[in-house]
N, C-alpha and C positions, 0 to 999 in steps of 0.2 A: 610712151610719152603720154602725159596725161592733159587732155586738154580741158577745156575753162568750159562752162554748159551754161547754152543761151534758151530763153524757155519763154514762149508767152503765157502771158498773164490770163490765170485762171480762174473760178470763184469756188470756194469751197463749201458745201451745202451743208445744212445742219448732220453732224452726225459727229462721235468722237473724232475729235481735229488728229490726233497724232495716229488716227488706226485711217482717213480719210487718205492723209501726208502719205504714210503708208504706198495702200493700193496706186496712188497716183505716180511714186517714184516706180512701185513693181509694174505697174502698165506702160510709162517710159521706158523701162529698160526691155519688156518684154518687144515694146515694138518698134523697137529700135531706133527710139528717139535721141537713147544716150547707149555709145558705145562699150565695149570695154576698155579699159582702162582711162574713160574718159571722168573726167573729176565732177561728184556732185557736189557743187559749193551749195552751205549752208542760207546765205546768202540771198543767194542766185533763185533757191526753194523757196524764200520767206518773200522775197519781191513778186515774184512768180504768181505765189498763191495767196500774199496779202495777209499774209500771218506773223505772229512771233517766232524766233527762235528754237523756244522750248519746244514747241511740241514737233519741227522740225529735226530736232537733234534727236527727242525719242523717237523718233522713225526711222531717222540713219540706224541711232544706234540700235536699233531690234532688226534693222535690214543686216548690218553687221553683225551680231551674233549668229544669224541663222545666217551666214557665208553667202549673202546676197551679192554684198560688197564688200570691201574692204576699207578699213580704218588706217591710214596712213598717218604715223606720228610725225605733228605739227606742220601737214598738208591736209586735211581734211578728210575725204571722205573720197573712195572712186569705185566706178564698175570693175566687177571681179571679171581677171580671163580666165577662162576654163584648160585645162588641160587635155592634151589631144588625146588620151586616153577615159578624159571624163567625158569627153564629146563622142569619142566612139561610144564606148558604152553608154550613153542617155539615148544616143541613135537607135543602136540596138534593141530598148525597150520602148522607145517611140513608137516601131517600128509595129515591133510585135502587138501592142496596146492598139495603135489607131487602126490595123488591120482588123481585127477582132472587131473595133467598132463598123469598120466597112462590112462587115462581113454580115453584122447586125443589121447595120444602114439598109443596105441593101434588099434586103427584105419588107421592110416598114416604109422606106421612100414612097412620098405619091410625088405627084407632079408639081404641085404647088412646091415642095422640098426641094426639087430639083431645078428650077427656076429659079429658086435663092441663092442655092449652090453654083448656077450659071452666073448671077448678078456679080459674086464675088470673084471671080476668073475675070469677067470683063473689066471690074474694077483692078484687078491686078494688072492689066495690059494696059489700062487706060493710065495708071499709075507709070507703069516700066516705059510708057513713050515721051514721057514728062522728067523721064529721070527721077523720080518722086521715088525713091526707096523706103522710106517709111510708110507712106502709101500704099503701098506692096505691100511689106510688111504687116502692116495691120486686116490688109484683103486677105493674103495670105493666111494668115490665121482663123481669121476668122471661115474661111473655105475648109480649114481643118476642123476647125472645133466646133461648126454646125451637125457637122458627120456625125462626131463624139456625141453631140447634148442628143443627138436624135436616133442611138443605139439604143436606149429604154432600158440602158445597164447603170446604173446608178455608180454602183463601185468602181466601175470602169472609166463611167465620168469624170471622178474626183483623183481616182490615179492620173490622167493625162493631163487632168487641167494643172495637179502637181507638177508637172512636167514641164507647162509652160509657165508656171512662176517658179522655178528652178534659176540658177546662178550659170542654166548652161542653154545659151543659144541655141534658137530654133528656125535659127535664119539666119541667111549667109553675112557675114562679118563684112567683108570685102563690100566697098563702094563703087568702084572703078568703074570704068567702059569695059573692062575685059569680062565683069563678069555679067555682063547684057546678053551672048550668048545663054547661058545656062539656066536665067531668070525666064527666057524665050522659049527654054525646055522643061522647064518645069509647069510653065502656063501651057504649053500641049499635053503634060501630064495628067495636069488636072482634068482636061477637056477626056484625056482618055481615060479617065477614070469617072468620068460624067457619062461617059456614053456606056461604059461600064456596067452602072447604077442604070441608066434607064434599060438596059437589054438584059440584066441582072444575070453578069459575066463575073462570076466570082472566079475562075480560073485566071481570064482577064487582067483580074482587076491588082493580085496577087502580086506579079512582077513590077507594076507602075507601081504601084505601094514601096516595095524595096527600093527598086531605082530611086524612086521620090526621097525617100527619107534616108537610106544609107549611102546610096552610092553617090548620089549630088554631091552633098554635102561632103562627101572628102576634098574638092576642089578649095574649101577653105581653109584648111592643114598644109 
């Protein structure tokens, strides 16, 4: 079913308006402000961000050539679903990638590092008691992707960060109450993977890594 996207009003800063439109729909969808298959009205972006049209639609449609989205004829525009076999597989090299950055991490962490890294865990629980999934969502990531920018592997960077502006979720789809468990367990994962980093448990750290990234996420399939 595709639903209709409400969005508050944002300002858009000097820079190429249809490359700005862009990043702001990939940071929506990465953080799960708009679902899959929910419909980006053209519209709804141009109210939103106080722009015209044009440079709205060259941003759908360059999100849509590169299978961001999808172009629905004469319905507009909506979030691509992924396939449970493209979701395994992005897991699978998730998986592999962020470890290697942990593995990095690990090594290089001081303590100011890991205090940031704390910040964003407590942000995620402070988010999950509020019911605030997007909230989540965006702590969440951003608890992953400080690990990554702070491996000192450049290549390694830009491959994961691919990852999370990929057309394939990086967090759980499901809203519900049912899935407040698992959100519960993923926030002790993290914790275990913080005390991990500070004891510099790389054995440790190994299995919470897997669990974390491949075996959670089956509960969304």
């Amino acid at each position: 079913m595709i639903r209709s996207l409400g969005m508050q009003p944002r300002q858009i800063k000097n820079q190429l308006l249809r490359d700005q439109i862009y990043e702001y729909i990939i940071d929506m969808i990465k953080n799960g402000e708009v679902e899959p298959g929910q419909k980006l009205a053209e519209q709804s972006i141009c109210n939103a961000l106080g722009v015209s049209r044009t440079p709205v639609r060259e941003a759908l449609t360059r999100l849509a050539a590169e299978g961001i989205i999808d172009k629905i004829p004469r319905h507009g525009f909506s979030v691509r679903s992924a396939s449970r076999k493209e979701k395994t597989d992005s897991y699978a090299v998730q998986y592999a990638l962020e470890y290697l950055a942990a593995e990095l991490y690990i090594d290089r962490c001081t303590e100011e590092m890991l205090q940031e890294q704390e910040s964003y865990i407590n942000q995620m629980e402070a988010a999950l008691k509020e019911r605030d999934f997007t909230q989540y969502i965006q702590a969440n990531n951003h608890a992953h992707l400080h690990i990554v920018e702070n491996s000192g592997n450049d290549v390694l960077i830009e491959s994961v960060r691919d990852i999370y502006m990929s057309p394939i979720p990086t967090y759980y789809e499901d809203r519900s109450d049912r899935i407040i468990p698992i959100l519960n367990q993923c926030i002790e994962e993290h914790r275990g993977m913080l005390r991990c980093f500070r004891e510099k448990d790389k054995e440790g750290l190994k299995p919470l890594y897997y669990n974390h990234i491949v075996i959670d996420k089956t509960f969304d399939d």
